[in-house]
N, C-alpha and C positions, 0 to 999 in steps of 0.2 A: 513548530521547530524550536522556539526558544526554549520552550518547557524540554525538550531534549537536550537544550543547550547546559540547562541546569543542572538537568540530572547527571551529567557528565563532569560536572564541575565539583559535586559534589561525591563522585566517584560511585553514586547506585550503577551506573551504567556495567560496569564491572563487578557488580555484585553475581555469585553464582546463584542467588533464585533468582534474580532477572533474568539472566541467559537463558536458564531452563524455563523461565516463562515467556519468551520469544519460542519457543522452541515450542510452546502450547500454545499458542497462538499462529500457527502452521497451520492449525483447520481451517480458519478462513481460507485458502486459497484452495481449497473443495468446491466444485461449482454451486452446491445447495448451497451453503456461506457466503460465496463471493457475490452470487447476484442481490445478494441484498446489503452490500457495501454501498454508501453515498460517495468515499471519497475513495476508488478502487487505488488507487496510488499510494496509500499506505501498504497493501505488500511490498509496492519497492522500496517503501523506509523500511518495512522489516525486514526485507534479504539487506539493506546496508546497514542495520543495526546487529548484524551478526559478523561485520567485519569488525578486527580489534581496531583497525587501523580508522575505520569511521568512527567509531565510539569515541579515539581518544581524538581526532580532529573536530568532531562537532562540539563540541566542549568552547571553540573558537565562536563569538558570536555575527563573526563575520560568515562562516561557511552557515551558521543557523538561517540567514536574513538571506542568501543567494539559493538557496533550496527552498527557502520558505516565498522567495519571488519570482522565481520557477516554477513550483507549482500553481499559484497565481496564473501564471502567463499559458499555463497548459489547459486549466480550467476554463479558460476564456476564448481557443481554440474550439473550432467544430468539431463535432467526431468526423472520423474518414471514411469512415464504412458504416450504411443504414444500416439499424435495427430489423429484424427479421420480422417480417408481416406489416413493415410499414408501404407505402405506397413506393417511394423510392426503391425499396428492393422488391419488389412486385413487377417492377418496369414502368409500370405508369406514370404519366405524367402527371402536371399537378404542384402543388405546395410541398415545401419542405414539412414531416410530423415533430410537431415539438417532441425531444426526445426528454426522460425525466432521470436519466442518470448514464455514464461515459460507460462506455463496453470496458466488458474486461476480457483480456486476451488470454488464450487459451494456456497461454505457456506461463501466466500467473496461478493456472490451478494446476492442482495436482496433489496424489494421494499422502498422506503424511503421516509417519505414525505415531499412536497414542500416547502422549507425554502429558506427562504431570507437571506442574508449574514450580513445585516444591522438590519431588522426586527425581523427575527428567523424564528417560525413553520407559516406557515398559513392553 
């Protein structure tokens, strides 16, 4: 987050090939893309990296360091819903499955289309 903080400070955030490359960086939220996220919680930094209004507040390094220990505190958190094929959602009883990465929900994917990071939509 602070590296966001930065960038904001030095006004890239507002540059129009950033935008358009937020904008190419939509494929990740495709499910082939998303399940091989470690940290699925950067698409909700990129849907708030597309507000003007969060670009120019994260600039502040006070809102960098409360987002940046919130996600901390979420990471640290159990998932809420078992994995599919592990024993918990099977029924059975038994030990908790070490899980090796947080679910990503459904309403973070979705189809997006083909933009150029330089260009924009095509």
């Amino acid at each position: 987050m602070q590296y966001l903080t930065y960038l904001a400070q030095t006004g890239f955030l507002e540059d129009e090939k950033f935008l358009n490359y937020l904008e190419y960086l939509e494929y990740w939220r495709r499910p082939e893309y998303a399940k091989q996220l470690v940290y699925p919680n950067c698409l909700h930094v990129l849907t708030m990296l597309k507000s003007p209004q969060f670009r120019k507040d994260i600039a502040k390094a006070e809102l960098s360091s409360v987002l940046y220990n919130d996600m901390v505190e979420r990471w640290k958190e159990p998932l809420r819903e078992p994995l599919k094929g592990t024993k918990e959602d099977s029924g059975a009883g038994g030990q908790e499955q070490p899980q090796s990465s947080p679910q990503i929900k459904s309403e973070d994917t979705h189809e997006v289309p083909q933009v150029s990071p330089v260009h924009g939509l095509k």
